[in-house]
Biopython code that builds the backbone (N, CA, C, O; Angstrom):
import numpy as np
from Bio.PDB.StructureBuilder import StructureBuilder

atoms = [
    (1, "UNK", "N", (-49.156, 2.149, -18.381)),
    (1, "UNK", "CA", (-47.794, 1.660, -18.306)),
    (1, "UNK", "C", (-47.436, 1.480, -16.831)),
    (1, "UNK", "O", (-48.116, 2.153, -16.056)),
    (2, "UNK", "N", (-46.419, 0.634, -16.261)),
    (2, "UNK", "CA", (-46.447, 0.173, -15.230)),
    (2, "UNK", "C", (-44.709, 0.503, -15.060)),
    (2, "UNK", "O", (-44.041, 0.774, -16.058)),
    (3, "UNK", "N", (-44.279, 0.459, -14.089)),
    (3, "UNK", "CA", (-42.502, 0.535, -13.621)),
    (3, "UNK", "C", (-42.496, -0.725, -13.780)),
    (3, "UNK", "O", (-43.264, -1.642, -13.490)),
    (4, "UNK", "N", (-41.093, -0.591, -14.500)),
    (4, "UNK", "CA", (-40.580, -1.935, -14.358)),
    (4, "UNK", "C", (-39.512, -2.196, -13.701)),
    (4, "UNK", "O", (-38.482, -2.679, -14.172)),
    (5, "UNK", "N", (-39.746, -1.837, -12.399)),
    (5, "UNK", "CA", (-39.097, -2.226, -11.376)),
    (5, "UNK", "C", (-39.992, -3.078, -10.434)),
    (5, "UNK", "O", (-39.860, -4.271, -10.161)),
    (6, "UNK", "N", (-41.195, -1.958, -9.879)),
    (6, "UNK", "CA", (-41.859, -2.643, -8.957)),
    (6, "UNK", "C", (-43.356, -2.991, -9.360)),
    (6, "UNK", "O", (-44.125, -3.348, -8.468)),
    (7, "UNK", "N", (-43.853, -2.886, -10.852)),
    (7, "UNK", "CA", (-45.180, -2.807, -11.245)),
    (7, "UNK", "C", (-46.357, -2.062, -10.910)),
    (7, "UNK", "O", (-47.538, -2.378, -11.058)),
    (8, "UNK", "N", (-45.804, -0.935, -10.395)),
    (8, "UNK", "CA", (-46.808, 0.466, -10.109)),
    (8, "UNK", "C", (-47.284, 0.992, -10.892)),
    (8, "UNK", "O", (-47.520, 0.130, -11.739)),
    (9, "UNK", "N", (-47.629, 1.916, -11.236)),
    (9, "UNK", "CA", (-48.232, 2.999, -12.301)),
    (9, "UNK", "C", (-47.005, 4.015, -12.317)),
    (9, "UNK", "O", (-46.315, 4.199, -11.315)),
    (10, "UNK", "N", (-46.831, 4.528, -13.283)),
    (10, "UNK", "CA", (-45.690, 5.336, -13.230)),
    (10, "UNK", "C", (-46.066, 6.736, -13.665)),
    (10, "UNK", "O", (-46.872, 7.009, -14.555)),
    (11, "UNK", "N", (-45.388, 7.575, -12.934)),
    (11, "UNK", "CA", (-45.718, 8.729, -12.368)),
    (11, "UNK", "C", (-45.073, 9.712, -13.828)),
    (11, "UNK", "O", (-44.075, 9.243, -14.375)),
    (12, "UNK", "N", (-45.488, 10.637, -14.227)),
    (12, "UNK", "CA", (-45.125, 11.295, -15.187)),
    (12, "UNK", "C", (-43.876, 12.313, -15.296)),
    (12, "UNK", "O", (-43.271, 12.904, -16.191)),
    (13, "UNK", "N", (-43.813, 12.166, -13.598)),
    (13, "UNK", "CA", (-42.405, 12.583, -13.406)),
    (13, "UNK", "C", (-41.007, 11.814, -13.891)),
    (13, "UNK", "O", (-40.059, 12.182, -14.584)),
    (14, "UNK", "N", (-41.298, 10.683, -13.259)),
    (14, "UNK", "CA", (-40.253, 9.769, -12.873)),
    (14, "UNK", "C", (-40.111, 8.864, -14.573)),
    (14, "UNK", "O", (-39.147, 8.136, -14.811)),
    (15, "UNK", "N", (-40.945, 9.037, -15.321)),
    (15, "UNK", "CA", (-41.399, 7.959, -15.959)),
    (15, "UNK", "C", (-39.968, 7.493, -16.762)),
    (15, "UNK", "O", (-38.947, 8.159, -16.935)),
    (16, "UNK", "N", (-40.241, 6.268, -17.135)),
    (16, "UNK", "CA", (-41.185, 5.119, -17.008)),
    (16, "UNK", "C", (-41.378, 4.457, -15.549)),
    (16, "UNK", "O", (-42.080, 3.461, -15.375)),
    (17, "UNK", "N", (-40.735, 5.064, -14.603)),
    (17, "UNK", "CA", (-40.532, 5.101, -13.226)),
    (17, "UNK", "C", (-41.604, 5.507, -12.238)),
    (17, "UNK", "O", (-41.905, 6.700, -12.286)),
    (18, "UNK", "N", (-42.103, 4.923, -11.545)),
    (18, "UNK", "CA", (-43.104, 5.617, -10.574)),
    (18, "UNK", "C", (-42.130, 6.471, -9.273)),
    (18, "UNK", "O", (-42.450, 7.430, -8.570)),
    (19, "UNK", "N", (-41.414, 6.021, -9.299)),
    (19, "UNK", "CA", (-40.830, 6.727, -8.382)),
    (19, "UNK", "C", (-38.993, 7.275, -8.114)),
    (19, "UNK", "O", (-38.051, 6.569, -8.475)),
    (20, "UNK", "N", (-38.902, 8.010, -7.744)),
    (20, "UNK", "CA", (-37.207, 8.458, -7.621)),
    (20, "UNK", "C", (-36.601, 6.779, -7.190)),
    (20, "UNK", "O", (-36.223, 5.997, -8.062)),
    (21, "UNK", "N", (-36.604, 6.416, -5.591)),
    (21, "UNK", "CA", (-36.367, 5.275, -5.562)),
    (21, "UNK", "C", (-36.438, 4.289, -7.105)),
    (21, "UNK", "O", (-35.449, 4.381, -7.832)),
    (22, "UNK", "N", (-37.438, 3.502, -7.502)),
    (22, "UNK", "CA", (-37.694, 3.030, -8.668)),
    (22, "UNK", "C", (-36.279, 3.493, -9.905)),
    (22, "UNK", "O", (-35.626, 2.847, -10.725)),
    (23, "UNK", "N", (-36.304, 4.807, -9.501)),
    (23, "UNK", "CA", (-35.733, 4.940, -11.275)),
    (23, "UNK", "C", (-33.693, 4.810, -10.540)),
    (23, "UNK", "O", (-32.738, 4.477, -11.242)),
    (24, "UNK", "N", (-33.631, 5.130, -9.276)),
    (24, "UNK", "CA", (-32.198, 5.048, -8.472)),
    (24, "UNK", "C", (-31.840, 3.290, -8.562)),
    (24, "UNK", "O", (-30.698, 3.053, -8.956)),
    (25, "UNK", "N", (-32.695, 2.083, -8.239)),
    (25, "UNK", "CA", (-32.629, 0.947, -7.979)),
    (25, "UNK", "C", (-32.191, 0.695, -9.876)),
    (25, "UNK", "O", (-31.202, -0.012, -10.067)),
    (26, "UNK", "N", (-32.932, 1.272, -11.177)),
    (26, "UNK", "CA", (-32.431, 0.765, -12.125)),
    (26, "UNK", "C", (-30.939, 1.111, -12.191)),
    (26, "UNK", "O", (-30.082, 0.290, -11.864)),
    (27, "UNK", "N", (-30.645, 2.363, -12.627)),
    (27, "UNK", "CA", (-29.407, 3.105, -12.240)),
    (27, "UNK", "C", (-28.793, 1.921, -11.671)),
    (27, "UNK", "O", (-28.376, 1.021, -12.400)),
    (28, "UNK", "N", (-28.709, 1.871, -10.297)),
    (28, "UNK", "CA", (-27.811, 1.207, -9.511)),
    (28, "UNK", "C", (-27.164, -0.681, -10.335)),
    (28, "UNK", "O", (-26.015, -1.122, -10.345)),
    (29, "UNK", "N", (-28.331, -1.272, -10.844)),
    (29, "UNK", "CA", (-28.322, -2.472, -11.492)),
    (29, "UNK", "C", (-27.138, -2.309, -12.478)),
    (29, "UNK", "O", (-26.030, -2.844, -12.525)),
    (30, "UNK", "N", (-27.956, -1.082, -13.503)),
    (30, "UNK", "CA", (-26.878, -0.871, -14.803)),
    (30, "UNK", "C", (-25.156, -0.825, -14.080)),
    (30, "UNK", "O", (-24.182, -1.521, -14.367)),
    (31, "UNK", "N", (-25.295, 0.222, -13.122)),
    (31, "UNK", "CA", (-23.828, 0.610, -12.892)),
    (31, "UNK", "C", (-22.706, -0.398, -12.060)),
    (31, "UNK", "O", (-21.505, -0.212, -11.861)),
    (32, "UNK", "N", (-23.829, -1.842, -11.553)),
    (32, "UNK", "CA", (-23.114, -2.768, -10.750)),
    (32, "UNK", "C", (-23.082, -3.865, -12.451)),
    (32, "UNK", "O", (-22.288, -4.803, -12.533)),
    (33, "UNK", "N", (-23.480, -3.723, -12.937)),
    (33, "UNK", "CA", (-23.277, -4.806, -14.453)),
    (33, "UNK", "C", (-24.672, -5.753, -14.312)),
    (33, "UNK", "O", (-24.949, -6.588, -15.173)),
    (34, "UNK", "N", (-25.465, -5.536, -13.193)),
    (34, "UNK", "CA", (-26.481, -6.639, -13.132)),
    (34, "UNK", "C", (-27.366, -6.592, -14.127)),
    (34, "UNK", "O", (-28.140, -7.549, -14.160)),
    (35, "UNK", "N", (-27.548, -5.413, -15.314)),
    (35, "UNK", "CA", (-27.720, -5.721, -16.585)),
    (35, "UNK", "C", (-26.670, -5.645, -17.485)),
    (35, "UNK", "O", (-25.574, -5.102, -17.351)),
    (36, "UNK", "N", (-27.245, -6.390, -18.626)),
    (36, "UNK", "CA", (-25.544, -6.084, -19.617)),
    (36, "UNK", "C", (-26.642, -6.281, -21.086)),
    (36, "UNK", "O", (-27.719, -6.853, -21.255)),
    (37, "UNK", "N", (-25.691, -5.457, -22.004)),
    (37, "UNK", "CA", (-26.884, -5.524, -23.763)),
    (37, "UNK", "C", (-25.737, -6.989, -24.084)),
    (37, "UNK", "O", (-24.523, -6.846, -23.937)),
    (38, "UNK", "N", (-26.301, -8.233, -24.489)),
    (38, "UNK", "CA", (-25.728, -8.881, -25.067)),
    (38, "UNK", "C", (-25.046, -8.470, -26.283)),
    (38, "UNK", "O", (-25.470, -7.585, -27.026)),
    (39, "UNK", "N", (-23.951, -9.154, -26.472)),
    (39, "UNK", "CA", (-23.081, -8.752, -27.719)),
    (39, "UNK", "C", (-22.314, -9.990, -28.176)),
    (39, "UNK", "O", (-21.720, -10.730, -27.391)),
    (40, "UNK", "N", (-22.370, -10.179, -29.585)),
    (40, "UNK", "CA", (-21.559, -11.431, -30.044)),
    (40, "UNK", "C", (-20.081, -11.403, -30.201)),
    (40, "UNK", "O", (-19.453, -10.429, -30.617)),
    (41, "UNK", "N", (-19.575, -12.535, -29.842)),
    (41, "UNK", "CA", (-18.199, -12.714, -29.413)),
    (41, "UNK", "C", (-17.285, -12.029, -30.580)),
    (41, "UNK", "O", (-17.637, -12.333, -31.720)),
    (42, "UNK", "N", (-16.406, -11.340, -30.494)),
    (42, "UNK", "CA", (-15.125, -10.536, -31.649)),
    (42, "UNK", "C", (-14.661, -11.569, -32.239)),
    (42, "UNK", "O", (-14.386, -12.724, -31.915)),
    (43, "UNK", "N", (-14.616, -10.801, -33.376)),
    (43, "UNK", "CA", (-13.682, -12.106, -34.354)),
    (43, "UNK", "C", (-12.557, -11.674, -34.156)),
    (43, "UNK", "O", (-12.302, -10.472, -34.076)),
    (44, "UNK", "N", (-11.557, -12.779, -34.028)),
    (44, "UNK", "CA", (-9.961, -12.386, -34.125)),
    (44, "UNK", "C", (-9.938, -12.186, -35.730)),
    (44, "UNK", "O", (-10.786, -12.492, -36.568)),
    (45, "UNK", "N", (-8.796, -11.625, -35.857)),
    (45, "UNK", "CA", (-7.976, -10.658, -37.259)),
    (45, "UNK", "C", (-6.939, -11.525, -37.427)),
    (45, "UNK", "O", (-6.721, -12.612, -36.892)),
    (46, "UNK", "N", (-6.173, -10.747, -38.447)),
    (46, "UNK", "CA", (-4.861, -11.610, -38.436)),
    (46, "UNK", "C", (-3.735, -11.115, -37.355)),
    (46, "UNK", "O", (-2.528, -11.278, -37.530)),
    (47, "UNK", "N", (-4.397, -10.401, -36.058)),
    (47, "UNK", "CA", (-3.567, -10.187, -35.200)),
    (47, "UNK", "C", (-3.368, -10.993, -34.353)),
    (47, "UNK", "O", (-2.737, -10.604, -33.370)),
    (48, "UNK", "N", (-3.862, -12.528, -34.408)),
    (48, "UNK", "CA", (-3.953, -13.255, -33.660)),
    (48, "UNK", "C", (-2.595, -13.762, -32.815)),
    (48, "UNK", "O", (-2.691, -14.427, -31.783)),
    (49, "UNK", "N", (-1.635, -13.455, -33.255)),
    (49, "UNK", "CA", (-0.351, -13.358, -32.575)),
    (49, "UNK", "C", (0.041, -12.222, -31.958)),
    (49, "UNK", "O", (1.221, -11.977, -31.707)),
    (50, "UNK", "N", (-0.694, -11.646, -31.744)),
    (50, "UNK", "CA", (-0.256, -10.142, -30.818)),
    (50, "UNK", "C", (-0.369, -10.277, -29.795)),
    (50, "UNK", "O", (-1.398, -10.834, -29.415)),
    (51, "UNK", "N", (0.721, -9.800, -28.720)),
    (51, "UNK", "CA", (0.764, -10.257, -27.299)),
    (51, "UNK", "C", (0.501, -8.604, -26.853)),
    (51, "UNK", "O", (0.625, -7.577, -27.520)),
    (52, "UNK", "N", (0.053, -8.840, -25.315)),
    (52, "UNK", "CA", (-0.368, -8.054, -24.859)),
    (52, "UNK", "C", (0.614, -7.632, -24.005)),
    (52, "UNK", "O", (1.119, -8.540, -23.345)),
    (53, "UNK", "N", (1.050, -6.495, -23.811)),
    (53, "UNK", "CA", (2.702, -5.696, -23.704)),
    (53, "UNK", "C", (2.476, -5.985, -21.846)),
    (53, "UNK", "O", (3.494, -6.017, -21.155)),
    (54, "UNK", "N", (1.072, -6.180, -21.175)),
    (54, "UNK", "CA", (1.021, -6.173, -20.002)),
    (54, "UNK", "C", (0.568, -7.276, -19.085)),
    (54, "UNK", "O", (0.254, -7.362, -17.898)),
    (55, "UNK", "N", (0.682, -8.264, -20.348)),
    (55, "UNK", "CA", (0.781, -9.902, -19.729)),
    (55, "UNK", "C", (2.485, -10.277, -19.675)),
    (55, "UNK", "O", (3.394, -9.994, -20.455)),
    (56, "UNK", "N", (2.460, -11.108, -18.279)),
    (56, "UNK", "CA", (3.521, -11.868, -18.896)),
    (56, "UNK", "C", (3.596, -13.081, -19.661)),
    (56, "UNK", "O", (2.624, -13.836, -19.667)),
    (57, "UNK", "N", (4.662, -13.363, -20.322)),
    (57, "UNK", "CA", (5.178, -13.997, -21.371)),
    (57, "UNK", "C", (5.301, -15.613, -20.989)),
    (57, "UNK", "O", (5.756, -16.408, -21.812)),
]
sb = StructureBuilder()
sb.init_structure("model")
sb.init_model(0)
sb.init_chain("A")
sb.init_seg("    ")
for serial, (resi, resn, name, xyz) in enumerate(atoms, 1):
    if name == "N":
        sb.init_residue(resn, " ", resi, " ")
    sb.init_atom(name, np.array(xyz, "f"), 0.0, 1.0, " ", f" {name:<3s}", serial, name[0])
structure = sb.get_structure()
């Protein structure tokens, strides 16, 4: 198995990570949004007239 960050061998510590760096750089991606799990768009309800108390009008 290889990191899939930088394609190393990954260390049994870190794993699937070869390295601290390696497994900090995924971390960092997730927590800036530079990954995201796709998700299909919400269906509106019959609340479709509900205003949002913190938009204006």
């Amino acid at each position: 198995m290889t990191c899939p960050i930088c394609d190393r061998d990954t260390d049994p510590k870190y794993k699937p990570f070869c390295s601290r760096r390696c497994a900090d750089v995924d971390l960092a991606k997730w927590l800036t949004g530079s990954y995201a799990i796709p998700a299909a768009p919400e269906e509106r309800g019959d609340d479709d007239d509900w205003q949002d108390p913190e938009k204006p009008h």
